[in-house]
SEPA-108467 format. One record per residue (C-alpha): z, y, x. Coordinates in steps of 0.25 Angstrom, whole numbers, plus 5000, padded with zeros to 4 digits. Each point is the difference from the previous one (the first is absolute). Layout:
ZYX ...
This chain:
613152086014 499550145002 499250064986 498850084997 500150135006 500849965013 499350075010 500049875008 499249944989 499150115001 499649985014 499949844998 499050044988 499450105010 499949905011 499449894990 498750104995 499950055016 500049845001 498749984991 499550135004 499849925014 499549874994 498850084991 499850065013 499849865008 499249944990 499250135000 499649975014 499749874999 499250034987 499250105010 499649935010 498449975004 499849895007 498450025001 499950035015 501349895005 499349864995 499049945007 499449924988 500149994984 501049885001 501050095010 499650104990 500449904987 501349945007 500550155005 499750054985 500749884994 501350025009 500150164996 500049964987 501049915001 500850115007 499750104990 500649904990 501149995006 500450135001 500050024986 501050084995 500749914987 500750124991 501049894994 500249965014 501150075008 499450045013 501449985006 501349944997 501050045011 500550075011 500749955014 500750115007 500249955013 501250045009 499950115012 500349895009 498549924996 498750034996 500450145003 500550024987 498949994992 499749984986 499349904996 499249994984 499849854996 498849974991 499049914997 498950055010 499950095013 499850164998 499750095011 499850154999 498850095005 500549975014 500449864999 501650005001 500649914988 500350044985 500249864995 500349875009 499449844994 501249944995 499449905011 500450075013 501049965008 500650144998 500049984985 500949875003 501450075000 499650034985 500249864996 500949965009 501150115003 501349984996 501450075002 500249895008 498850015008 499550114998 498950005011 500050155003 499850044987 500850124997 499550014985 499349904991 499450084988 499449944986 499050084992 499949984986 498750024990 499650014988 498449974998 499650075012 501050105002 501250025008 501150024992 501449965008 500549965013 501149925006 500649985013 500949905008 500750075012 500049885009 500950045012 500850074989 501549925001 500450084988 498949954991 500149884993 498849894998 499650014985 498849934995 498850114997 499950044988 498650035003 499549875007 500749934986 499350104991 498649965008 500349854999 500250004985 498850124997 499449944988 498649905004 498750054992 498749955006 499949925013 500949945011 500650135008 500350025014 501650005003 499750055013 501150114998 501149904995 499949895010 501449955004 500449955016 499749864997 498750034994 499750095012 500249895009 499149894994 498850114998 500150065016 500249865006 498749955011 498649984995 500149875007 501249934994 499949944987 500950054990 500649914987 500750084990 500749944988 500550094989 500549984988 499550094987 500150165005 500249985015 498750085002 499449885009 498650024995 500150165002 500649965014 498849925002 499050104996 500650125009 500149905012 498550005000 499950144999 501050015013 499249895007 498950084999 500550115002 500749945014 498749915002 498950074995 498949975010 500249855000 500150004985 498950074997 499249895010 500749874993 500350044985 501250004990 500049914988 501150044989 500049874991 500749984985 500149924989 499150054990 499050124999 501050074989 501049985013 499050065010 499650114990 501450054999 500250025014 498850045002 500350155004 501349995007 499250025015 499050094996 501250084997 500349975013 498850045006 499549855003 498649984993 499549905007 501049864997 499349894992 500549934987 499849884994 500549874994 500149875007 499049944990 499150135005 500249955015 499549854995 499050064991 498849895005 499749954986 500250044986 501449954996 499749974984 501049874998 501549974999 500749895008 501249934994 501350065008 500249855005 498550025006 500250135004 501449955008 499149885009 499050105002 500850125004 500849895010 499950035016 499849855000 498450034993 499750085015 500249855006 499149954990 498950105001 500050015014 499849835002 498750024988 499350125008 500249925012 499549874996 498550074998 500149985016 499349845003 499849955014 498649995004 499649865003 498450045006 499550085010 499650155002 498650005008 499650145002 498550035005 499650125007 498749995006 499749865006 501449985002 501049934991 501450015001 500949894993 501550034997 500549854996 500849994988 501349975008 499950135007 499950074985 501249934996 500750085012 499550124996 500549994985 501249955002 500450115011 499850104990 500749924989 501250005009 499950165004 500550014985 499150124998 499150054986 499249904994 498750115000 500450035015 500149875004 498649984993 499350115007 500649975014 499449834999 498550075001 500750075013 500649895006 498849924999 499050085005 501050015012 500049865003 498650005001 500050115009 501049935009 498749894999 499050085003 500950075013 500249875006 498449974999 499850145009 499750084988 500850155001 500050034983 500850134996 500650044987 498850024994 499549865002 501449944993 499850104988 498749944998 500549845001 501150054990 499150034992 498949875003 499649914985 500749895006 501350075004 500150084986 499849864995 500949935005 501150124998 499649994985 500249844998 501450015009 500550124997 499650054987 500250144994 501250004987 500150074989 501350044996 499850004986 499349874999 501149955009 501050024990 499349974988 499949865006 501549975004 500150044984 499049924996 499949885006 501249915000 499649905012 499850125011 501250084993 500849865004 499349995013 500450135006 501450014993 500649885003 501549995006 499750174994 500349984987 500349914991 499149904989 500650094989 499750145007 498749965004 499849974985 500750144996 498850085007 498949914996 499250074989 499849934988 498450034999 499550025012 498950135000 498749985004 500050105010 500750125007 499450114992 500449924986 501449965005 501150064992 500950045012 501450035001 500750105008 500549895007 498949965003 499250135004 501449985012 499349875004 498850045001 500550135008 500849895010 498749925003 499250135001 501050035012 500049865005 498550035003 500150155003 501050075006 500650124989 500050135004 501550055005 500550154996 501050095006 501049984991 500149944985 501150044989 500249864991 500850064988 500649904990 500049905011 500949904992 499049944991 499049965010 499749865002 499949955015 498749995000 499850154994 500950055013 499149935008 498850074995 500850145002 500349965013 498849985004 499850144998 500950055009 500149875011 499950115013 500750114992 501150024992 500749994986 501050064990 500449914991 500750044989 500749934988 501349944994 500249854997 500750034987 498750034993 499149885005 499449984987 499049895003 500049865001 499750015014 501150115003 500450005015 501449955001 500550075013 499350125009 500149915013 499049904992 499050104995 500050085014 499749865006 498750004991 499750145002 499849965014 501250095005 501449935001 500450085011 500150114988 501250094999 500749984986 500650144995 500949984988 500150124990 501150024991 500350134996 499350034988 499650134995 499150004989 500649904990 501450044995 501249945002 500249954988 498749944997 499949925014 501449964997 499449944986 498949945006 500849935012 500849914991 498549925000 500049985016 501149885001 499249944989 498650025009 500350045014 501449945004 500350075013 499350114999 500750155001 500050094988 499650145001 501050115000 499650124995 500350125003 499650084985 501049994990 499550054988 500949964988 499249994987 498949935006 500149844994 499849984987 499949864994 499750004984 500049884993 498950004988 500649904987 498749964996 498949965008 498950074989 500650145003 499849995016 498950045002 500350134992 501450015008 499050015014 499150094995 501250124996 500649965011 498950055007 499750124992 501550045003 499849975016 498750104998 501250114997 500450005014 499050055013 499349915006 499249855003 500649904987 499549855003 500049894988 500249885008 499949884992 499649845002 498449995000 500049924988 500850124993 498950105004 498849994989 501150024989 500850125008 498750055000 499750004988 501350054996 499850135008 498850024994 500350004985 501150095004 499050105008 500649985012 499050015011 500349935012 499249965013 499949885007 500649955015 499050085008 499750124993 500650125006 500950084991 500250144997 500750094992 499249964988 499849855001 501649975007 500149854992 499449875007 500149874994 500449895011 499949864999 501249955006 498849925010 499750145006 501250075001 500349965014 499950125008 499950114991 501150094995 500350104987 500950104998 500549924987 499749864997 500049924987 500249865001 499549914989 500649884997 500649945014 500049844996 498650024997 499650045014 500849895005 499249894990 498750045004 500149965013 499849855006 501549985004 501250064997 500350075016 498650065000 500550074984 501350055008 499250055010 499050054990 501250064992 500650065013 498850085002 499750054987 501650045001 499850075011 498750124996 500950114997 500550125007 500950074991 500149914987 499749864995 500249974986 500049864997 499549934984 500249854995 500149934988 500049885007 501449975008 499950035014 500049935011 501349945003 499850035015 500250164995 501249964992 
């Protein structure tokens, strides 16, 4: 590794300013330009403006932020020789040749890729090294080199373990081959990865939306990326990884934000919330939204003029159950009846030497007698009423659920005081799916590009159905690890969920190289997976960092609180994020614990920075976030708040698995036989 004052350094430093010099200067020209005289109206004039400031944000220059990472050298025998600088975004100079290459280019692939033993005319692969915004040392790999040996980067490791104050970042400069792999495969395939704790799944899901669009851009921009999360603390924490990568324009939100058609103020037992989540509750919906639909037994008689034209209920009774059978949306279905209809009598009105155009069948369509009889066959549903009656009302639940589900899960989902109406209903979030599933069933959801589901194992089947709905003519990323399902709902296999999802011909990618969690603290936490996930491979990292589990048993249960609250003044010692992870339950007296001692500390959500670097965790929102140093209070106590003991393991796994470069561990209570 080459030190300050080498005069290779000097010119990488020189290259980097050169390289920001350029990017002032492109933003410059876009800032610059006067678009008064190029648009033809004050909406051109409103959409351009909006896109140059979109491309004015995105050439921001972030001083924290290197502007590149590496450097390809090709051989003489391709690409000419040329170098190559690998960054997060394109630079070009006054006259347009490259500073900087997007890590997204197909030349920029060898970076990731190359090895000794394919080192795809690579001659040099070099690794720069910062510290806040500087360029303070180098590193190179002589590929083609047979003198050289293969180390591990002292660089790339030093980058993986930079301590985490503030928001999710990008790892964009530390992706590994595998990684690579899953985030430049087709916009048109669907990909599944499972990763344990520290494989990087949800930063590879997050910078294979940044490729997409970057490969994709037109179509993208026409049909829309959706990233969606857990939680909004989740979604916050990620929040500014691809704006870092240039992306401003990808969408966030929860599944409960997808659903959002009523206000969710009520809490179903997990035993309800289980019959409600079931794939089984489509089948049911589907019979109530179509049983609106009653044959006709009269007539239509349409006048017009001194003419009447009668279209005998038999004749009706075709025409609805043609449609029935075509299988297609209840509201479309319900449009086209007018339609269909008004064509018959046009058919009458032919034969009697009449010659009527489109004209004439809009206006049948829209006859007293034909809307009439639309409304009495056909009429309009809504989708929340729907549902509050299958909850309410025990003889139509019965009715349409028979040989669906059971007596005893009809009862489960039956509410115990029906409300009076939607607007006073207390509804569930599984019920807000529902009602999302019968809204579908009448109109067709709009499809996007592509979707990023993150934390896919706690889904319930009917969830996946409302995320796939979201992408039905595009495609998915799914992204999640079996061990840590910790609902009652928890999906049990990938080939199951994707079935849901709508997309079983998914790809399942397996991670398993971890590279944020040390090796001994996965280790510790793995002795927990035979107990909850039989069958499922451990991560093996690849950080050893001796020192970094440390369990400490408290004698008496009175002194635990102030055992967590030094042991979270002593984690403050070190640099970086600390996480007090604790049971739910736990939380109120933690909290006051850390405030008699004057301990501030924010909450999962708030960002943290170099004054405020202490968040206190309950162990129910732990599940994607990550700390430098972790505090774990009391493990049997996360595993007793939870409805079964496999969903506490799992709870228990995740709330093991925060930490990047300690985890400090605190009972009074014994723990949990499965750890010992």
């Amino acid at each position: 590794m080459a030190i300050d004052g080498d005069d290779p350094l000097s010119r990488e430093r020189a290259h980097l300013a050169a390289s920001r010099s350029a990017l002032r200067a492109m933003r410059e020209d876009v800032q610059s330009l006067d678009i008064k005289d190029v648009t033809a109206n004050w909406v051109n004039a409103a959409v351009l403006q909006s896109q140059i400031e979109d491309r004015i944000k995105a050439l921001a220059d972030l001083s924290h932020t290197p502007l590149f990472f590496g450097r390809l050298d090709y051989l003489p025998t391709t690409q000419e020789g040329r170098r190559f600088y690998i960054g997060r975004r394109h630079v070009h100079d006054a006259g347009g040749d490259p500073m900087v290459i997007d890590w997204r280019a197909p030349v920029s692939q060898p970076f990731y890729r190359a090895s000794r033993k394919d080192p795809q005319d690579v001659g040099l692969r070099r690794r720069f090294g910062y510290t806040g915004g500087d360029l303070t040392a180098y590193e190179d790999e002589h590929l083609t080199d047979p003198s050289e040996t293969e180390q591990t980067s002292r660089l790339l490791q030093a980058e993986i373990e930079r301590p985490r104050v503030g928001p999710m970042r990008d790892i964009v400069a530390t992706i590994q081959p595998e990684q690579d792999e899953i985030v430049r495969s087709g916009l048109s395939g669907t990909v599944c990865v499972q990763g344990g704790p520290g494989t990087g799944k949800t930063a590879v899901g997050l910078h294979r939306v940044a490729y997409l669009l970057y490969a994709h851009r037109e179509r993208l921009a026409r049909t829309g990326t959706l990233v969606i999360g857990p939680n909004r603390s989740f979604l916050h924490y990620i929040e500014q990884v691809l704006p870092a990568l240039g992306e401003l324009e990808v969408k966030q939100a929860t599944v409960d934000d997808l659903v959002g058609h009523v206000e969710v103020s009520g809490r179903d037992t997990a035993a309800a919330a289980v019959v409600k989540g079931d794939a089984r509750m489509a089948q049911v919906l589907r019979r109530a939204v179509r049983s609106h639909v009653t044959m006709p037994t009269e007539p239509v008689v349409v006048v017009r003029g001194s003419r009447r034209w009668r279209i005998p209920a038999y004749e009706l009774e075709e025409i609805v159950r043609e449609l029935l059978d075509r299988d297609i949306r209840y509201g479309a279905a319900r449009d086209a009846l007018p339609q269909r209809i008004a064509h018959t009598v046009l058919v009458r009105m032919e034969e009697a030497g009449e010659a009527p155009d489109d004209r004439v069948q809009d206006a049948v369509a829209r006859n007293p007698a034909v809307k009439a009889a639309v409304k009495a066959i056909w009429p309009p549903v809504d989708p929340a009423k729907l549902v509050l009656r299958l909850l309410s009302d025990a003889e139509f639940l019965a009715a349409h659920a028979e040989g669906v589900l059971t007596p005893e899960e009809q009862a489960t989902i039956l509410l115990p005081k029906p409300a009076r109406s939607v607007r006073s209903a207390k509804w569930s979030a599984a019920d807000a799916v529902l009602i999302d599933e019968v809204t579908d069933l009448v109109q067709r959801t709009q499809s996007l590009g592509h979707v990023v589901l993150d934390e896919a194992q706690d889904l319930s089947p009917m969830q996946y159905r409302a995320v796939g709905r979201r992408c039905s003519t595009g495609s998915a990323t799914v992204l999640g690890d079996l061990a840590q399902g910790t609902t009652p709902w928890a999906t049990a296999s990938w080939a199951e969920a994707l079935s849901h999802l709508g997309k079983p011909e998914a790809v399942v990618e397996e991670l398993t190289a971890g590279f944020r969690v040390p090796r001994e603290v996965i280790a510790y936490a793995s002795r927990l997976l035979p107990h909850m996930s039989p069958g499922l491979a451990p991560v093996s990292s690849v950080r050893e960092s001796p020192g970094s589990l440390e369990v400490r048993a408290v004698a008496d249960v009175a002194d635990l609180d102030a055992a967590v609250v030094a042991a979270c003044a002593e984690s403050l010692r070190n640099e970086g994020s600390i996480g007090l992870i604790a049971a739910d339950s736990r939380v109120p007296a933690l909290s006051a614990a850390l405030a008699a001692a004057g301990l501030p500390y924010l909450s999962p959500g708030e960002e943290t920075s170099a004054e405020a670097r202490l968040t206190l965790v309950p162990a129910s929102l732990a599940k994607g976030l990550e700390y430098d140093y972790v505090v774990l209070d009391e493990p049997a106590s996360v595993i007793s708040d939870e409805p079964d003991l496999r969903t506490g393991l799992r709870r228990l796994y995740v709330s093991l698995t925060r930490a990047v470069s300690g985890l400090t561990i605190l009972h009074a209570a014994p723990l949990p036989p499965q750890l010992t």
